[in-house]
N, C-alpha and C positions, 0 to 999 in steps of 0.2 A: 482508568482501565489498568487490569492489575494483569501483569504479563509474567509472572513469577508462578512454578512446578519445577518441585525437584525434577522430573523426569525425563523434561523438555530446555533446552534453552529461548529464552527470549524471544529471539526471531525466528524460531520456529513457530512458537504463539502467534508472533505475529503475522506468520506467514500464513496461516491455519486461519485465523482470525482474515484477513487480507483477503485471501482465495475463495471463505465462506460467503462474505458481502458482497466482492465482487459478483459471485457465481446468485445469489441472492438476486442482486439486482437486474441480473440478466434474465432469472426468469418471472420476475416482476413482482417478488414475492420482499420485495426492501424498494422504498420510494429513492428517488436523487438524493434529496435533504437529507435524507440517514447513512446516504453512502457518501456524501460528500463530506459530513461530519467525522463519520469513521476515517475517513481517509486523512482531513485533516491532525487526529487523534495520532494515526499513525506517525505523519510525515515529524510530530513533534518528538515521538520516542526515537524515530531511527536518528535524528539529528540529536537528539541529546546521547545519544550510545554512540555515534559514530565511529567512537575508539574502539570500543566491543567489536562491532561490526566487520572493523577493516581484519581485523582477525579468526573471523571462519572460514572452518575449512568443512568442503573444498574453498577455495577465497573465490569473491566473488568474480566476473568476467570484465569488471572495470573498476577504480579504486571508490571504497566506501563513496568517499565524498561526492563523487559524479555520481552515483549511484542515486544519492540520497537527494539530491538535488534534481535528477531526473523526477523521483518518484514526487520531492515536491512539487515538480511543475503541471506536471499532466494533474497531479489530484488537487492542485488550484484553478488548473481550467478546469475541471469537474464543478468545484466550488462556481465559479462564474457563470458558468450555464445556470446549475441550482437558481444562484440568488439571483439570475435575470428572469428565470422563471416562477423563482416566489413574487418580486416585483411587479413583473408583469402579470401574473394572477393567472397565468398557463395551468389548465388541467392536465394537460398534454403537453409533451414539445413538440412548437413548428418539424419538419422536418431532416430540413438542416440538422437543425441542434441535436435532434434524437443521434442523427447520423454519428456526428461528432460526438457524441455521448458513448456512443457504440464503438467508434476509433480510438477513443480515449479509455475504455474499459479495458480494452484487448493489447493496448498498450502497457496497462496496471497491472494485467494478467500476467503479460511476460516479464514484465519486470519480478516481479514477486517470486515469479515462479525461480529466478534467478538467484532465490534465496536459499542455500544450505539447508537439510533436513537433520544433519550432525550438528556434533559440538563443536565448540572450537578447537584449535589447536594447542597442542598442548602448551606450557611455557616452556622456554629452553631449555631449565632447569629441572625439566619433567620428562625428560624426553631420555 
């Protein structure tokens, strides 16, 4: 996935990209297995930018790394539910799990939503 425009930085893409799947998937129009995918797509760029990251502004409300580690966790239990439901051969999810699916989305949301719609800040040297 190619998260590069001049116009935009990075996680903003991705943030755009993030809020569109999610929001996709909530109203049924992206299955699990493609939001789980995506999510895991994600969790690899924020963790490999991390350094990028820890420098936008506004900065985020907790440092890059818990961040990114958050947004890992929740969109690996997404992954889990997914592959217990490819496993299992679920058309549907039990209900439980939809549940959890649903507490786990809205979780994603705010995180995401935590993301900068600017650039970074400038270098010291810039300023």
């Amino acid at each position: 996935m190619s998260l590069s425009d001049p116009e935009s930085p990075w996680w903003v893409l991705a943030k755009h990209r993030a809020l569109g799947e999610l929001g996709a998937f909530r109203q049924g129009k992206s299955p699990l297995p493609a939001l789980a995918e995506s999510l895991l797509e994600l969790s690899d760029i924020f963790r490999e930018r991390e350094a990028e990251l820890s420098g936008v502004s506004p900065p985020l409300p907790r440092p890059a790394g818990q961040w990114i580690r958050e947004f890992d966790t929740v969109s690996g239990d997404v992954e889990v539910i997914s592959s217990i439901a490819l496993d299992e051969g679920w058309s549907e999810l039990p209900d439980d799990e939809a549940a959890r699916v649903t507490d786990l989305v809205r979780v994603l949301v705010d995180l995401v939503d935590e993301l900068p719609d600017g650039a970074a800040a400038p270098e010291p040297h810039q300023r």
